[in-house]
C-alpha positions as CSV (number, residue, x, y, z in Angstrom):
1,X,69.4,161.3,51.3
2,X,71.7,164.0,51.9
3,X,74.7,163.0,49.9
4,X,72.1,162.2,47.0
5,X,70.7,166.1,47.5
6,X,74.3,167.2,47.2
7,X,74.8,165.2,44.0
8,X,71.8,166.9,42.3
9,X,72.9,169.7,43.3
10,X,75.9,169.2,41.6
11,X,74.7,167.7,38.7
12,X,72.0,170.5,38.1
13,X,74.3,173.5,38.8
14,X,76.7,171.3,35.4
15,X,73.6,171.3,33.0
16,X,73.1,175.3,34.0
17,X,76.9,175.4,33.2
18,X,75.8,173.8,29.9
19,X,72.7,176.0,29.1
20,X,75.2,179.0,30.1
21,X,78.5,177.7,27.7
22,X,76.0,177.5,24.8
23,X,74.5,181.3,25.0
24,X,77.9,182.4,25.3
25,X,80.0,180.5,22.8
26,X,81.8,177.3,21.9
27,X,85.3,179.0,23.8
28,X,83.5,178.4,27.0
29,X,82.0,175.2,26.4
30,X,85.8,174.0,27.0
31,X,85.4,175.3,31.1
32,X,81.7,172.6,31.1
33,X,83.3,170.3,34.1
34,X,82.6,166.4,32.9
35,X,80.9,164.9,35.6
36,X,79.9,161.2,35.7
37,X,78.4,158.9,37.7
38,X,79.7,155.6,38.3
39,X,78.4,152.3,39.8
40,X,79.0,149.1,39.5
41,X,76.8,146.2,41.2
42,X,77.2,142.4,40.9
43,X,75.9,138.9,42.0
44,X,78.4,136.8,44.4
45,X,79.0,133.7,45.9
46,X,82.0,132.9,47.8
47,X,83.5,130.7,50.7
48,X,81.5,132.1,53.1
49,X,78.1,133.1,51.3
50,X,77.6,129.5,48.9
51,X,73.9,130.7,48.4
52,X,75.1,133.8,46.7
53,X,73.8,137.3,47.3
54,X,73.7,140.5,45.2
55,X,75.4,143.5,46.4
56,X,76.7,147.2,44.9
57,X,80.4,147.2,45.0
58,X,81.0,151.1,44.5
59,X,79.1,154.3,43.5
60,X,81.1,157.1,42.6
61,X,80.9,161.1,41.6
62,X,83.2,162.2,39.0
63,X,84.0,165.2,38.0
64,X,86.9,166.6,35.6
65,X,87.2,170.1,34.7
66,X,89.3,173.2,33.9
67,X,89.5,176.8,35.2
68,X,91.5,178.3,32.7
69,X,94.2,176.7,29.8
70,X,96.3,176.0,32.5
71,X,94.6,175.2,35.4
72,X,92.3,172.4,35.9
73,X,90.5,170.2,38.9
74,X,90.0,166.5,39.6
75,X,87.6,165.0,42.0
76,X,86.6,161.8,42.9
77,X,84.1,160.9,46.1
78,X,82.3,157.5,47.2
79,X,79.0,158.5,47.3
80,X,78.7,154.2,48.5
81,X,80.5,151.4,48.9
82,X,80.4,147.8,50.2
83,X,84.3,147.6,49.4
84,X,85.3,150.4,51.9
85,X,82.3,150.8,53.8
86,X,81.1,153.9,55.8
87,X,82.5,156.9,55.6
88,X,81.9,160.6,55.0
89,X,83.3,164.3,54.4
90,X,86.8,164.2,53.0
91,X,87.5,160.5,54.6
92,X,84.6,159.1,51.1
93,X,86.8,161.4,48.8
94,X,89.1,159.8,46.7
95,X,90.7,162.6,45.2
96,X,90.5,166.4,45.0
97,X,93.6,168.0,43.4
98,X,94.3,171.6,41.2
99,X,97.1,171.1,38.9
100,X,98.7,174.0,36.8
101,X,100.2,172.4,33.9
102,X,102.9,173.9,30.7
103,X,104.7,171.5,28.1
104,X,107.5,171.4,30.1
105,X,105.9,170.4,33.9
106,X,103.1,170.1,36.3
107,X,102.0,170.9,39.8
108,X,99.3,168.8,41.9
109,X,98.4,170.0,45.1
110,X,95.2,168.7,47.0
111,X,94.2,165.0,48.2
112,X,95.5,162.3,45.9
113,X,97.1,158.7,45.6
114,X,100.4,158.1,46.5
115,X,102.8,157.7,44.0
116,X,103.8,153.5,43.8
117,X,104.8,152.2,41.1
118,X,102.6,149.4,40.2
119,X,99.7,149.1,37.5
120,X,97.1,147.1,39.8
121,X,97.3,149.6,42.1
122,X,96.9,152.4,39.4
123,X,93.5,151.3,38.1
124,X,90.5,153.1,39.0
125,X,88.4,151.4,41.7
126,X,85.7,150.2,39.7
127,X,88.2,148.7,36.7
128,X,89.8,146.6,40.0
129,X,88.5,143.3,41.3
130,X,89.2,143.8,44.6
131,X,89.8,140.2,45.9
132,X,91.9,139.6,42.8
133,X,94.3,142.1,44.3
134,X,97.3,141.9,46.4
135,X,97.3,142.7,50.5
136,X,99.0,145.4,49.8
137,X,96.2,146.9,47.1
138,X,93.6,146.3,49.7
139,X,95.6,147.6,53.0
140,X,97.7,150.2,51.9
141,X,95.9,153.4,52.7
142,X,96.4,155.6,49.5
143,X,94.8,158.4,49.5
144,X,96.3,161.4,51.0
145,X,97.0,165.2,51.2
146,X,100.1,166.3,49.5
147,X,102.1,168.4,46.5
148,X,103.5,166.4,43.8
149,X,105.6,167.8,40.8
150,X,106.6,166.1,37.5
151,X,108.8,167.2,34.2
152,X,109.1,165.8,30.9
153,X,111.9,165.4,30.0
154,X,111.1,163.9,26.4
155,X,107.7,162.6,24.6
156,X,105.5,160.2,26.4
157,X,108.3,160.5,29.9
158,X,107.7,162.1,33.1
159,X,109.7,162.2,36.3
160,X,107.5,163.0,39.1
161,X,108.1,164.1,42.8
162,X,105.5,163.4,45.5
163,X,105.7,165.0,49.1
164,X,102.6,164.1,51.2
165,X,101.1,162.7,54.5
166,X,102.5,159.0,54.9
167,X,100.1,156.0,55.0
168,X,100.7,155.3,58.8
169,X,100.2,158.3,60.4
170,X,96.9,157.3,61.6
171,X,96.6,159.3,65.1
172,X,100.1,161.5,64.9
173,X,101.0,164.2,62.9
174,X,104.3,165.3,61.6
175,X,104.8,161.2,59.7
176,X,105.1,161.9,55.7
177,X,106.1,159.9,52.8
178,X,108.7,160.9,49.8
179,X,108.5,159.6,46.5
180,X,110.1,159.6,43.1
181,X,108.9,158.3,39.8
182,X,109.3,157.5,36.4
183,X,106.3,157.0,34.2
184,X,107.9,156.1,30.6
185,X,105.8,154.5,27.3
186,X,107.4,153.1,24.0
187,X,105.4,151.0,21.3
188,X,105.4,148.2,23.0
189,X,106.3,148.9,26.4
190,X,105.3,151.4,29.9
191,X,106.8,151.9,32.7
192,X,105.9,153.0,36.4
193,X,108.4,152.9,38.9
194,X,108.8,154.8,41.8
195,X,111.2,154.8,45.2
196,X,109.3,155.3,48.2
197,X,110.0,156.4,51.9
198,X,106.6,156.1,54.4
199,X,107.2,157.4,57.5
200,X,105.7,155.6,60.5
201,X,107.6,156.6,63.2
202,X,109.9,159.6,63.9
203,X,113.0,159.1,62.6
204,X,111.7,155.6,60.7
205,X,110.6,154.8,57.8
206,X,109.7,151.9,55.4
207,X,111.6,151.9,51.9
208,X,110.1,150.2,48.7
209,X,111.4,149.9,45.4
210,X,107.8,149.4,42.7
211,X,108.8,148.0,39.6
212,X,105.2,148.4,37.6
213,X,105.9,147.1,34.0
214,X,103.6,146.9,31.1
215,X,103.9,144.8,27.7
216,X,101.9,145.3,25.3
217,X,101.9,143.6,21.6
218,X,98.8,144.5,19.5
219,X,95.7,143.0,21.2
220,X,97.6,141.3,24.2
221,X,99.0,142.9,27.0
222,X,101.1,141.7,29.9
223,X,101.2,143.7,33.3
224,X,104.0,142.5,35.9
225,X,104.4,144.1,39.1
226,X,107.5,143.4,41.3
227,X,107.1,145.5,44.5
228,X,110.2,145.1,47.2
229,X,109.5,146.4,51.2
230,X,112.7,146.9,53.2
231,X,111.8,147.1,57.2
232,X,110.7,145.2,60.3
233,X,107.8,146.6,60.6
234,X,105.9,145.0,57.5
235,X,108.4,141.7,57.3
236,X,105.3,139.9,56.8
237,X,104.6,141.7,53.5
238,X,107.8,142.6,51.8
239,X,107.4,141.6,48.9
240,X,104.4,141.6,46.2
241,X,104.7,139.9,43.2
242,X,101.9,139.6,40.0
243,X,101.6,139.0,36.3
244,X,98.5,139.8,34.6
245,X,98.1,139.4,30.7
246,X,95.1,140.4,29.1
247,X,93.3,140.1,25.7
248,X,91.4,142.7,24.0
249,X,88.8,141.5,20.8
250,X,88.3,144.7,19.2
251,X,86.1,147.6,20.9
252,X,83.7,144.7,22.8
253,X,85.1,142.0,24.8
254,X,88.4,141.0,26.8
255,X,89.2,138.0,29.1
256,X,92.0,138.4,31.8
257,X,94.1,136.4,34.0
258,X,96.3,137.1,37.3
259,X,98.3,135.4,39.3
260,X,100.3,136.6,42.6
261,X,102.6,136.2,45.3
262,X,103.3,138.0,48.9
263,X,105.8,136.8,51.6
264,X,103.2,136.4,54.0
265,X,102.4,133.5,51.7
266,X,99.5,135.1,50.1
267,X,98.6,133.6,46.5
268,X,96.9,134.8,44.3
269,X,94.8,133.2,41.1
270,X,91.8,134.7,39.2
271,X,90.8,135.4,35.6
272,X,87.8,136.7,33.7
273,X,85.8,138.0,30.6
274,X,84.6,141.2,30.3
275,X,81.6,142.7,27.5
276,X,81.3,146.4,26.2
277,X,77.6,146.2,24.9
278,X,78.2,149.4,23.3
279,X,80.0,150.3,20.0
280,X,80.7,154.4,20.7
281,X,82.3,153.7,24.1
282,X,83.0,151.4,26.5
283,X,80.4,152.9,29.4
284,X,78.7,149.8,30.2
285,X,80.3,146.7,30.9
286,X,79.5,143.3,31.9
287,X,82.0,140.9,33.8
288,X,82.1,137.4,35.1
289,X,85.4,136.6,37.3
290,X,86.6,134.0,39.5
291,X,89.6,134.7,42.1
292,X,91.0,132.4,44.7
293,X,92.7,134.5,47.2
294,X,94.2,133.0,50.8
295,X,94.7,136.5,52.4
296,X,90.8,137.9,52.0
297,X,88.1,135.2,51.1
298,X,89.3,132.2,49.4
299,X,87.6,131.6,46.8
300,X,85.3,134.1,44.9
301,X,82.9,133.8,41.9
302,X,81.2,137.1,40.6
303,X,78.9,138.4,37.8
304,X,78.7,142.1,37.6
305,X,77.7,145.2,36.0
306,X,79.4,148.6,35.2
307,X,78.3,151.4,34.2
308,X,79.4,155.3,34.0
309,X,76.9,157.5,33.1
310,X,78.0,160.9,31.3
311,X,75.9,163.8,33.0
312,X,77.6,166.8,31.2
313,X,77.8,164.5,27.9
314,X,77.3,167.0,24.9
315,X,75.6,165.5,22.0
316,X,74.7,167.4,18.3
């Protein structure tokens, strides 16, 4: 009850925020932060649970906003979730970052995913299907405190630096991880690759090369990820590989496919459809999906529902 007090609490102070931008003038109707709340629920039956069950997969609070022209705020926060269970404070938030932005760079400082170049593990939580993913996607421990900087060096490129807590440092302090990037788009083709550095012990450190690449030729799109782990201390994970091409039919509908492999033997093979209801936006969706995945469950049917609902939405 008290996380849903705080979330009304937010939600009211944005629609005063609203009230407020609209006596004053259109100028500060550009601070209004976007908040949204997003869920998604579904029906499952798997290897373990044949008789199905329904369950909610995630519940999220986000909010988008700016503080002046160059300023602005992200944050994200699981207000639930059956994926990554209890937890509260700033261990439910996702992200919570301030960037001051010019045409030529940005700076991000606050709580925030580390930089890895890869395109599955770039989606938003609720766009994922978790048991589609790779063990890395679901044990890798992402979100952390840090500074990250990025130029552009030309239209649609960024090179970004990323200094922040490592992934490992669990009970020690003083463990960190390095990263640089390169986020590039063409017609027809993205980018996202980064070199990383984790820390785990003093002095030691795991080094990955993440090769994210995306195709893309009119309604089809390919993604392939090609991630490379160089150290004894995850030899039983150094390498993810997975292709995943995708159709989109206009504005309403797109089926998917995936397949993957991990050199703890791990493979991966899933696919599914997914419906957009709506014609202005794509703020509900349905999904059926069906993954067979060694490392987590086996195998895994599911029928769900998304939904983000626009709380600061202004409408004429």
């Amino acid at each position: 009850m008290k996380k849903l007090f705080i979330f009304l609490g937010v939600a009211l102070s944005a629609i005063g925020s609203m009230a407020s931008a609209q006596e004053v003038g259109s100028d500060f109707a550009d601070y209004i932060p976007e908040v949204s709340l997003d869920m998604r629920g579904s029906f499952r039956i798997d290897s373990e649970n044949t008789s199905g069950h329904f369950t909610g997969d995630d519940l999220n609070i986000d909010i988008n906003g700016y503080i002046s022209p160059s300023f602005s705020y992200s944050f994200n926060h699981r207000i639930a979730s059956s994926y990554y269970g209890k937890a509260s404070g700033f261990d439910a938030t996702n992200w919570l970052t301030l960037t001051y932005e010019t045409d030529a760079f940005y700076v991000t400082a606050g709580k925030d995913a580390l930089l890895v170049g890869s395109f599955e593990y770039d989606a938003y939580d609720l766009d994922a299907y978790y048991e589609m993913n790779s063990c890395f996607y679901n044990d890798f421990d992402c979100w952390q405190w840090g500074v990250s900087a990025a130029w552009y060096p030309a239209e649609d490129h960024e090179l970004i630096l990323q200094f922040a807590n490592s992934p490992y440092a669990v009970d020690e302090t003083g463990l960190y991880s390095y990263a640089l990037g390169w986020r590039g788009a063409w017609d027809w083709y993205e980018s996202y690759w980064t070199a990383n550095l984790w820390q785990y012990a003093p002095q030691e450190f795991i080094k990955a090369l993440n090769l994210g690449n995306r195709f893309s030729f009119g309604g089809f799109s390919v993604d392939m990820d090609l991630m490379f782990r160089f150290d004894d201390f995850e030899e039983d994970c150094g390498f993810t590989g997975t292709i995943a091409p995708s159709y989109q039919f206009g504005e309403w509908g797109r089926v998917f496919a995936k397949a993957g492999w991990e050199t703890n033997d791990n493979v991966i093979v899933g696919g599914g459809f997914e419906y957009f209801p709506l014609k202005e936006n794509k703020n509900i969706r349905l999904h059926a999906a069906y993954t067979h995945n060694e490392y987590m469950i086996g195998d895994l049917f599911s029928i769900g529902l998304t939904w983000k609902m626009k709380l600061t939405n202004l409408r004429p």
